[in-house]
KEMI-9951 format. One line per field, with one value per atom (N, C-alpha, C): residue in three letters; atom name; residue number from 1; x, y, z. Coordinates in Angstrom, 1 decimal. Layout:
aa <- c(ALA:...)
at <- c(CA:...)
i <- c(NUM:...)
xx <- c(X:...)
yy <- c(Y:...)
zz <- c(Z:...)
! end
This chain:
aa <- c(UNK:UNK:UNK:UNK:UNK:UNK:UNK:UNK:UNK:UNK:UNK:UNK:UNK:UNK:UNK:UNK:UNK:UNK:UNK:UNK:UNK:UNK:UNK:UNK:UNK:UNK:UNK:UNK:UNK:UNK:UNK:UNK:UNK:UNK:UNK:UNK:UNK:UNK:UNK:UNK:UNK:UNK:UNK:UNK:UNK:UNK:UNK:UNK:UNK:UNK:UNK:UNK:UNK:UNK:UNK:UNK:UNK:UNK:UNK:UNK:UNK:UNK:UNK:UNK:UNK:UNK:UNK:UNK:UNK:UNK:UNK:UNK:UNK:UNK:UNK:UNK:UNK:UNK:UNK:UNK:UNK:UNK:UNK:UNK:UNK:UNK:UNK:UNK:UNK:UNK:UNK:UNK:UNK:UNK:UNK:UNK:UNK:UNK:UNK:UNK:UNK:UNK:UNK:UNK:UNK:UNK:UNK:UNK:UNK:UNK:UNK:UNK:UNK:UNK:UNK:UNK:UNK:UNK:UNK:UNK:UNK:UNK:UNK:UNK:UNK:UNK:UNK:UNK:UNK:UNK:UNK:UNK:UNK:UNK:UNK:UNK:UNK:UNK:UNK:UNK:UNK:UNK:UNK:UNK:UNK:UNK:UNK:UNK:UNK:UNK:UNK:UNK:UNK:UNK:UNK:UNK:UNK:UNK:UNK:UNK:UNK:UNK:UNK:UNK:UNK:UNK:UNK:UNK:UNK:UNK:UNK:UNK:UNK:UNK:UNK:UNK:UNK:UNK:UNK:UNK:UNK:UNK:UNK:UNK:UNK:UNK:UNK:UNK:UNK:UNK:UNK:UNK:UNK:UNK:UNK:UNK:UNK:UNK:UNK:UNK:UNK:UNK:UNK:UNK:UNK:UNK:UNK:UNK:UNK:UNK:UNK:UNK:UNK:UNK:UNK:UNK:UNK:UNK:UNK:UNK:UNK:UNK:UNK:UNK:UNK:UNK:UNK:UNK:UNK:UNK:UNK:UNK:UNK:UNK:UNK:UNK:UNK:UNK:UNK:UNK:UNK:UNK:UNK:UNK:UNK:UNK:UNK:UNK:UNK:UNK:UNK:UNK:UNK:UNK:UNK:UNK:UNK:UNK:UNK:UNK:UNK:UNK:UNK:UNK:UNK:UNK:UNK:UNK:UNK:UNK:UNK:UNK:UNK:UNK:UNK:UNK:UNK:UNK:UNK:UNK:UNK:UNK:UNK:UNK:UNK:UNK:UNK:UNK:UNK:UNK:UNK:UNK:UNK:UNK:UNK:UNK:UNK:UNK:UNK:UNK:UNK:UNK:UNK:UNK:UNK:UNK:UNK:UNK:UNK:UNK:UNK:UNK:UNK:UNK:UNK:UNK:UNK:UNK:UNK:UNK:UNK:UNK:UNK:UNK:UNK:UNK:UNK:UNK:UNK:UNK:UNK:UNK:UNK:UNK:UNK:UNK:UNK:UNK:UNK:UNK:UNK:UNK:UNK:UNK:UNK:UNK:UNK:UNK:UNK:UNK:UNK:UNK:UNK:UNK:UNK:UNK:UNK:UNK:UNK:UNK:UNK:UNK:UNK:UNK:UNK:UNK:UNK:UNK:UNK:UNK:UNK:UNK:UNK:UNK:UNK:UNK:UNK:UNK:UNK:UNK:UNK:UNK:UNK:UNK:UNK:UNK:UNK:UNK:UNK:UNK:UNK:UNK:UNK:UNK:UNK:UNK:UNK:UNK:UNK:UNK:UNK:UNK:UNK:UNK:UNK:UNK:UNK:UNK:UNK:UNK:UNK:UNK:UNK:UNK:UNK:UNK:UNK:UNK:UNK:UNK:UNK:UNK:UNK:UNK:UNK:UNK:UNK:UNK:UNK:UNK:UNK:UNK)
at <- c(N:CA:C:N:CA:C:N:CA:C:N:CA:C:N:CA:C:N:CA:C:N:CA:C:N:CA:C:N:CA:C:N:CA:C:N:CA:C:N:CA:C:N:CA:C:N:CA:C:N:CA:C:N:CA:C:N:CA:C:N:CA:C:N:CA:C:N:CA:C:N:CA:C:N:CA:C:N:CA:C:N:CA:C:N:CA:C:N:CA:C:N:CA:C:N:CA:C:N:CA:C:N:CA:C:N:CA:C:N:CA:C:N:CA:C:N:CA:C:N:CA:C:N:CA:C:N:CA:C:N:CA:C:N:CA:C:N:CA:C:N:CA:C:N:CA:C:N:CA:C:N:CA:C:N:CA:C:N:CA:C:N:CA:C:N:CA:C:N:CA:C:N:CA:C:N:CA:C:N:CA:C:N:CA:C:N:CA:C:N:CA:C:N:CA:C:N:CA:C:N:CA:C:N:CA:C:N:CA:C:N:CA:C:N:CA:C:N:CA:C:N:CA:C:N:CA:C:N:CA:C:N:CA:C:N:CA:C:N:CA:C:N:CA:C:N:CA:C:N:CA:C:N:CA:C:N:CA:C:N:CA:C:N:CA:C:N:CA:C:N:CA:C:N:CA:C:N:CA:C:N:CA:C:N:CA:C:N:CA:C:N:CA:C:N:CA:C:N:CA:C:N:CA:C:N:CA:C:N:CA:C:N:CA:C:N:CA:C:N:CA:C:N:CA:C:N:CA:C:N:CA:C:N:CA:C:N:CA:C:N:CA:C:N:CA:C:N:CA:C:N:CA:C:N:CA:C:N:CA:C:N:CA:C:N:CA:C:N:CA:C:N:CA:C:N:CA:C:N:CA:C:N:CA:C:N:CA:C:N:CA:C:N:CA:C:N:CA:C:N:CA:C:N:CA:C:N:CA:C:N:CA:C:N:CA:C:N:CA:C:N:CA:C:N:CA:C:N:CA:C:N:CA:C:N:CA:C:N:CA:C:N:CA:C:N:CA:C:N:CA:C:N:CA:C:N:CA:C:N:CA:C:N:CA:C:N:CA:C:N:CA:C:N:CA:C:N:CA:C:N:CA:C:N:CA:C:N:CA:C:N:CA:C:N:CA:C:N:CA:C:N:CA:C)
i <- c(1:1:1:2:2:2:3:3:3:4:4:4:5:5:5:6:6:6:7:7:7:8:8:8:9:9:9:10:10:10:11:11:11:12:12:12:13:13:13:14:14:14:15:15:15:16:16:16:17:17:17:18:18:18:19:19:19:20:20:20:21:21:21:22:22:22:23:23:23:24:24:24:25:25:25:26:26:26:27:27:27:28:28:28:29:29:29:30:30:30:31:31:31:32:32:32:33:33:33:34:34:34:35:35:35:36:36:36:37:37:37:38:38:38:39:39:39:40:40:40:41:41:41:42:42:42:43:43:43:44:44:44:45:45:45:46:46:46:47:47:47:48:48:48:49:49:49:50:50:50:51:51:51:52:52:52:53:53:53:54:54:54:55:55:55:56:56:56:57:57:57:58:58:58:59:59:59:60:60:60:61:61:61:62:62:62:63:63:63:64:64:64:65:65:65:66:66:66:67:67:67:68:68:68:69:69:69:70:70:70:71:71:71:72:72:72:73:73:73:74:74:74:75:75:75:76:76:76:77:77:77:78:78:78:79:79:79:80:80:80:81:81:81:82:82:82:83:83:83:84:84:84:85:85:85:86:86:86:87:87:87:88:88:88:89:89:89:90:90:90:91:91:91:92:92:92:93:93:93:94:94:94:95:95:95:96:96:96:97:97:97:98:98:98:99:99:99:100:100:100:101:101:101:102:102:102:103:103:103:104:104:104:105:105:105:106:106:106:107:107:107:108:108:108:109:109:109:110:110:110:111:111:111:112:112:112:113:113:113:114:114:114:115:115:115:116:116:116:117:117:117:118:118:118:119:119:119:120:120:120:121:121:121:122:122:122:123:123:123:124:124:124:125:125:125:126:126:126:127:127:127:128:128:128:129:129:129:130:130:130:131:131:131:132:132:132:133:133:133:134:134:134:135:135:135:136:136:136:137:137:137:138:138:138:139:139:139:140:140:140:141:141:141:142:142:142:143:143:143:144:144:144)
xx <- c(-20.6:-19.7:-20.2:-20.7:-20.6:-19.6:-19.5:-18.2:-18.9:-18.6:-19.0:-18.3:-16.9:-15.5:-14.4:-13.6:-12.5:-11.2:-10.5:-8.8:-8.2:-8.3:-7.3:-7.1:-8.4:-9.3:-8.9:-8.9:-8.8:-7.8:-6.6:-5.7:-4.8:-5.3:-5.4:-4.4:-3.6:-2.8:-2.4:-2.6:-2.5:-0.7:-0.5:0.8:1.5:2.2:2.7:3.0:1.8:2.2:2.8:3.5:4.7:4.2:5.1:5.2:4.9:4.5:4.3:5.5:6.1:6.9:7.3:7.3:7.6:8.4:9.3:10.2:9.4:9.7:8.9:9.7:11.0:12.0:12.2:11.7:11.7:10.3:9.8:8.5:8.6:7.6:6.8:5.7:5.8:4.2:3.6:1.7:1.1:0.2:0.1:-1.7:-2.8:-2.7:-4.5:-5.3:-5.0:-6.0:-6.2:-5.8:-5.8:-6.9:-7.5:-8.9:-9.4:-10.3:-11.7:-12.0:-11.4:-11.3:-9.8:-10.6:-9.6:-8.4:-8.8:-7.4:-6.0:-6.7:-5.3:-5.6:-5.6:-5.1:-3.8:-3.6:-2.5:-3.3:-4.8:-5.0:-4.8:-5.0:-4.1:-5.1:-6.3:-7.2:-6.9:-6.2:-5.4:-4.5:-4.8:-3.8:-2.9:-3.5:-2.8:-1.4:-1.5:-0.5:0.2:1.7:2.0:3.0:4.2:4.9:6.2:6.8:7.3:7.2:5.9:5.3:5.6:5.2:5.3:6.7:7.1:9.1:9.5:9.1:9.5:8.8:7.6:7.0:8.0:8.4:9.1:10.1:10.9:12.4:12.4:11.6:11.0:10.8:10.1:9.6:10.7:11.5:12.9:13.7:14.0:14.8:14.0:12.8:11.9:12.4:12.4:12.3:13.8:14.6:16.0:16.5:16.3:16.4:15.7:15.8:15.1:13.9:12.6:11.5:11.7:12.6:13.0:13.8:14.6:15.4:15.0:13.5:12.7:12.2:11.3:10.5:11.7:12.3:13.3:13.8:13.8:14.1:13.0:13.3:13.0:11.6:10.7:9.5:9.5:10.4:10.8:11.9:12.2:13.0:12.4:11.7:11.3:9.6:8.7:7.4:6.7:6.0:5.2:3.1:3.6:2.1:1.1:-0.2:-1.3:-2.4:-2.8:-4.4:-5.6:-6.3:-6.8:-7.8:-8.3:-9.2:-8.9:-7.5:-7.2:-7.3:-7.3:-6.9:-8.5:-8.6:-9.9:-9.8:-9.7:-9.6:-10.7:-11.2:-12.4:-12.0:-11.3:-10.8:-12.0:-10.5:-11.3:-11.8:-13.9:-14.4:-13.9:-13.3:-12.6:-11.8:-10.8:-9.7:-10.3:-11.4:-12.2:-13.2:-13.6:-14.1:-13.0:-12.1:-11.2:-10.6:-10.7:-10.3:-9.0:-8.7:-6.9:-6.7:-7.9:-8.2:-8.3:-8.8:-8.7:-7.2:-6.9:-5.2:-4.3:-4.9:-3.5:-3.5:-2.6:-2.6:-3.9:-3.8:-5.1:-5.1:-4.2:-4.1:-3.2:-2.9:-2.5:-1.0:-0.2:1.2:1.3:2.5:3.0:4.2:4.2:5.7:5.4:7.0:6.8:7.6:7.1:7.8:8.1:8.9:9.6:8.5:8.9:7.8:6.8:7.0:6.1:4.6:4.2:3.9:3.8:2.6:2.8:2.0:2.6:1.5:1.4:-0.2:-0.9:-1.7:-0.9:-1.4:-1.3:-1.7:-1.5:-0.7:-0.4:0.7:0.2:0.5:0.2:1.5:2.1:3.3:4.1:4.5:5.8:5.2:3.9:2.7:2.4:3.0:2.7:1.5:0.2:-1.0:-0.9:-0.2:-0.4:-2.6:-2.9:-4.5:-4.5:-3.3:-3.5:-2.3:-2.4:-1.5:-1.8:-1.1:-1.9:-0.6:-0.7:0.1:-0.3:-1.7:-1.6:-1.6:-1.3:-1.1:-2.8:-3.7:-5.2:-5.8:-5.0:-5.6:-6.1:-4.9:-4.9:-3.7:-4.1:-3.7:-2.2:-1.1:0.0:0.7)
yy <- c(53.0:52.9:51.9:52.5:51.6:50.7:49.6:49.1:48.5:49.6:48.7:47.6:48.1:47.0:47.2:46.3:46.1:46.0:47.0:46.9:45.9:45.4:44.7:43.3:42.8:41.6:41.3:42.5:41.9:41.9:42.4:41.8:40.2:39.1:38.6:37.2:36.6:35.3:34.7:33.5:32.5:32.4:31.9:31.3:30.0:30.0:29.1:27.8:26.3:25.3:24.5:24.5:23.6:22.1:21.4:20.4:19.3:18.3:17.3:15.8:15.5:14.5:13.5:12.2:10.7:10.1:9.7:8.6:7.1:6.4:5.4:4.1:4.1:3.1:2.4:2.9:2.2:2.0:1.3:1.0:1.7:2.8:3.3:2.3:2.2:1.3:2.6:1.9:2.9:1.6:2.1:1.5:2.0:2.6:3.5:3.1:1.5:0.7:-1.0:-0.6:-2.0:-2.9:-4.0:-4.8:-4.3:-4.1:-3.9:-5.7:-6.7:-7.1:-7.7:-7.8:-7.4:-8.7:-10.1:-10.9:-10.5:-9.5:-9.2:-8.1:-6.9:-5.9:-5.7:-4.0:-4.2:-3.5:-3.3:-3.1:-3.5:-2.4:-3.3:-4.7:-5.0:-5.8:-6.6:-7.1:-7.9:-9.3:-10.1:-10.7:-12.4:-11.8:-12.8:-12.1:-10.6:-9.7:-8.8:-9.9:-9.3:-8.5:-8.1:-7.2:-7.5:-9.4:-9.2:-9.3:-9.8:-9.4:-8.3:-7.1:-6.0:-5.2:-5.8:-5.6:-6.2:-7.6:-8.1:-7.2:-6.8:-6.2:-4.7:-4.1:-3.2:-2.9:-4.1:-4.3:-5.5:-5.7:-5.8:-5.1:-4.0:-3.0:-2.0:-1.9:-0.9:-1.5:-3.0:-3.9:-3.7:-3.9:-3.4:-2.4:-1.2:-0.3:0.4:-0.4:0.1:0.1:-0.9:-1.5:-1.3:-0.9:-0.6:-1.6:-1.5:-2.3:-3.3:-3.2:-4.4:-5.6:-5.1:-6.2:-6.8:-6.6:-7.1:-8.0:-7.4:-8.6:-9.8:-9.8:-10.7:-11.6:-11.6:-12.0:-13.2:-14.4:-15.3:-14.9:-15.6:-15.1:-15.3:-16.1:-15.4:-14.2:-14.1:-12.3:-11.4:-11.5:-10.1:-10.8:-10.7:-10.2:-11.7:-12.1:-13.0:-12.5:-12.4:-12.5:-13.5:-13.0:-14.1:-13.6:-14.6:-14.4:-13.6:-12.7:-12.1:-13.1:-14.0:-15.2:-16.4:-16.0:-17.0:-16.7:-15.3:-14.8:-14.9:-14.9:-14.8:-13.3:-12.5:-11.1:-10.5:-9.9:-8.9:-7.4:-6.8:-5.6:-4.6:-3.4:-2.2:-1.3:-0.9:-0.7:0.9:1.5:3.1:2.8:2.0:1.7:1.3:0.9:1.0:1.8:2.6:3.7:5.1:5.1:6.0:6.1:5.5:4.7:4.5:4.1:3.4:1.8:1.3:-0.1:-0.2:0.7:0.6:1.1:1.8:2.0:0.8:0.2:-0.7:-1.9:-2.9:-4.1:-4.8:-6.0:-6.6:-8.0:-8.5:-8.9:-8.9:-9.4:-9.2:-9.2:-8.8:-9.1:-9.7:-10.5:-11.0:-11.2:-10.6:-9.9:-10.9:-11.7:-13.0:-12.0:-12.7:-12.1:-13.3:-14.1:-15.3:-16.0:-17.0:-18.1:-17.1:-16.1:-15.4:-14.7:-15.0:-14.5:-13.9:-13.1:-12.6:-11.5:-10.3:-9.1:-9.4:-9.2:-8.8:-7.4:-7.3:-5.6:-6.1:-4.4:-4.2:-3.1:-2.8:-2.3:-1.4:0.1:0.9:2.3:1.5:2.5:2.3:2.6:2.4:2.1:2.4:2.2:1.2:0.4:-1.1:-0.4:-0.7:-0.6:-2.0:-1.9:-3.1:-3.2:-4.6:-4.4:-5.5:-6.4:-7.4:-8.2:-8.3:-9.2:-10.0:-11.4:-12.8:-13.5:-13.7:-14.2:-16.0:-16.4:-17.5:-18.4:-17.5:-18.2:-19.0:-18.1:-18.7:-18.1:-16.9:-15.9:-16.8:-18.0:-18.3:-19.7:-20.6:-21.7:-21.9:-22.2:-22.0:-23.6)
zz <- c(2.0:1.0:-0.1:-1.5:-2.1:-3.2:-3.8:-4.2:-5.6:-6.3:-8.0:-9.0:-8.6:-9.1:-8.5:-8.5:-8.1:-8.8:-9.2:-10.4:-9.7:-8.0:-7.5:-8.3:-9.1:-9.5:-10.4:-11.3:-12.5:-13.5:-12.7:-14.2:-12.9:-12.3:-11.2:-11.7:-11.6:-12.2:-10.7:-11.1:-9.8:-10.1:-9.1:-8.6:-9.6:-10.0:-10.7:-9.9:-10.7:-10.0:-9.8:-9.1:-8.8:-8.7:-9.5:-10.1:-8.9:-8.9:-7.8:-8.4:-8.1:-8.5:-7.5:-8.0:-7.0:-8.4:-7.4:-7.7:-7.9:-8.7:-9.5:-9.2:-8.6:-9.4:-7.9:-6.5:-5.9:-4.7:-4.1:-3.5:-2.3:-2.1:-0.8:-0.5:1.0:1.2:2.3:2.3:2.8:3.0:5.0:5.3:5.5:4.8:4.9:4.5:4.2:3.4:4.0:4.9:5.7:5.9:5.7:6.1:7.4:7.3:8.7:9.3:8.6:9.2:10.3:11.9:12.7:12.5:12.1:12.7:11.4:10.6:9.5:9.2:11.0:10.5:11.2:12.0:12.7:14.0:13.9:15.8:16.4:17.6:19.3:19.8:19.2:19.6:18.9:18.0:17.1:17.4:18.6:19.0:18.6:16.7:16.2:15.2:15.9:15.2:16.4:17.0:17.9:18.0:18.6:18.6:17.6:17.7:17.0:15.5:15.1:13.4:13.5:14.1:13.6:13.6:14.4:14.2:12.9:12.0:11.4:10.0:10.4:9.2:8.7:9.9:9.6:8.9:9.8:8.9:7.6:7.2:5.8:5.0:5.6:4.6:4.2:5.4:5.4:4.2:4.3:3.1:1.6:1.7:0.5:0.1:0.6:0.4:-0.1:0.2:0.1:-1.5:-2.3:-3.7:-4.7:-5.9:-6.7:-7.0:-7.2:-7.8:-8.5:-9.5:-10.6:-10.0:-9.3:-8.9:-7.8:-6.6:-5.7:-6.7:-7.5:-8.8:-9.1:-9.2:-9.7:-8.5:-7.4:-6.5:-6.2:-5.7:-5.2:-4.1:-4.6:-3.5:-2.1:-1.5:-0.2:0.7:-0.9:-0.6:-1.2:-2.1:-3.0:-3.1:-4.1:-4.1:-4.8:-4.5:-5.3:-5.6:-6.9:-7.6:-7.3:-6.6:-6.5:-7.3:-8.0:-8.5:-7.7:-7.8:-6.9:-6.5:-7.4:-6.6:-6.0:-5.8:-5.3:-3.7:-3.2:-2.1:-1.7:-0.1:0.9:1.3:0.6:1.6:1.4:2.3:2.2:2.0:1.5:1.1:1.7:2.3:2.4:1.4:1.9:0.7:0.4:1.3:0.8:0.3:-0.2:-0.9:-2.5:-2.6:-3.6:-4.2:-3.0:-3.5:-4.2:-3.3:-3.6:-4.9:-5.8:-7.2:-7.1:-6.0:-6.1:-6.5:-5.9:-6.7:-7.9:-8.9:-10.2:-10.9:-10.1:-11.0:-10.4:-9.6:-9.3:-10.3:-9.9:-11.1:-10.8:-11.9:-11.1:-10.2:-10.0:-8.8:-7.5:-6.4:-5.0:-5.2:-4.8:-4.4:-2.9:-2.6:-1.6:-0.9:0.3:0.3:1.8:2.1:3.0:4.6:5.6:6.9:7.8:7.0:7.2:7.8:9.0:9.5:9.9:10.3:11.0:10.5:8.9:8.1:6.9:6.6:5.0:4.8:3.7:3.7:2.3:2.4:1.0:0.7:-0.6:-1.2:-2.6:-3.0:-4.3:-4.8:-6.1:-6.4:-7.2:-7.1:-8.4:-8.5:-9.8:-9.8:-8.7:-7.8:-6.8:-5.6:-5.1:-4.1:-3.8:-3.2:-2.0:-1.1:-1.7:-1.0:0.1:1.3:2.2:2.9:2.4:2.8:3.7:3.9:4.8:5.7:6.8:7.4:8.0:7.5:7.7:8.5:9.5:10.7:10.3:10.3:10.3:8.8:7.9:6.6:6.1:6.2:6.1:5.4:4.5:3.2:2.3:1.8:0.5:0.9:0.2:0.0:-0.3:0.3:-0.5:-0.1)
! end
């Protein structure tokens, strides 16, 4: 059988595409970007990040997450977010998070979100996206 053209082809229109949309006005976090280095990530080999940081990191992020963006910025930096100079911080950032070009759309330096005595996460922010890249149990990121 030979096949010289195809009618099925060619009068052909794709699918109409459906629109992708996120909500802006309040913070999603994501760790797919966490440091390779181990004492501030969240691996199980990690034993300066124990069960209850990670309870506390949760129900942090649930409270984050509850209230609009504006009014966390406004909030006292041990309730809502504090801005660090990116040189001011020790972090060795994951280098896929910089390849991926998410490092260039985000601001340009770290945010800091506190987990009472127990610690602090540092990320960065692009649009509603709490890129979390670090959790520092012993307060040794950066000088405070």
């Amino acid at each position: 059988m030979k096949i010289t053209s195809s009618q099925n082809f060619s009068n052909h229109t794709f699918p109409k595409r459906q629109e992708i949309r996120h909500h802006t006005s309040r913070l999603a976090f994501n760790f797919s970007f966490l440091t390779n280095t181990t004492q501030y990530n969240l691996k199980k080999n990690n034993k300066n990040v124990n069960n209850k940081i990670r309870l506390k990191l949760l129900e942090k992020i649930a409270t984050l997450s509850e209230e609009d963006k504006i009014l966390i910025l406004n909030r006292s930096k041990e309730q809502g977010l504090e801005l660090m100079l990116e040189e001011q911080v020790k972090l060795r950032i994951n280098q896929e998070f910089k390849t991926s070009g998410r490092y260039d759309e985000c601001d340009d330096d770290y945010w800091v979100f506190r987990l009472s005595k127990k610690g602090r996460v540092i990320g960065k922010i692009s649009d509603n996206i709490f890129y979390i890249l670090a959790v520092d149990p012993k307060f040794d990121l950066y000088k405070h």
